[in-house]
N, C-alpha and C positions, 0 to 999 in steps of 0.2 A: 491544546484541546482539539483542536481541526485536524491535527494530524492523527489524532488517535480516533476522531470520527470517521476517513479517511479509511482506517485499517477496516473498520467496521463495516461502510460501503464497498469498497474492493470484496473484503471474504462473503458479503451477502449477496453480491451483484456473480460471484463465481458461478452457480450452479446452472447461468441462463447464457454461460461465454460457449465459443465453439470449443476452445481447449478443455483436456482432458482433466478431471478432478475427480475428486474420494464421492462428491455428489453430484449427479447432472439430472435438468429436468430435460421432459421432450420436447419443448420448446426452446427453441435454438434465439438469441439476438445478435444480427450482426454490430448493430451498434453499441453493444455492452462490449462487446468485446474486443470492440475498438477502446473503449473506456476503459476495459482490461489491460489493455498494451498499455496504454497511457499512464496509466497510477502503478503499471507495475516497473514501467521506467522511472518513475520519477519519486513514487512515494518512497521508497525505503532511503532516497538520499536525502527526500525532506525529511523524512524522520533525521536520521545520523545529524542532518543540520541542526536542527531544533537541540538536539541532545546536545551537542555541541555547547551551543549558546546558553544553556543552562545551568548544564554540568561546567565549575570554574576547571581549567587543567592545573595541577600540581607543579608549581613551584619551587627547583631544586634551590636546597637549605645551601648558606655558606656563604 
């Protein structure tokens, strides 16, 4: 559930980063987009992880 709150805050927090997006406002934050760098390192392998641990892997029959 955190990780999916997560996706939420990164795509809302996007329009006030310095890097380029489909939306940007004219108020620039350095410190979001430090916060940008950070979850966009790290979230999508917490994602994969969580999925992981959720999803069982398949067990070859035999």
């Amino acid at each position: 559930m955190l990780a999916v709150f997560g996706v939420f805050v990164f795509h809302s927090l996007r329009p006030f980063d310095d890097a380029d997006w489909h939306v940007k406002n004219a108020d620039r934050s350095e410190g979001i987009s430090i916060a940008i760098a950070f979850l966009g390192l790290w979230g999508l392998a917490l994602l994969r992880g969580v999925k992981r641990s959720a999803v069982p892997t398949p067990q070859p029959r035999g």
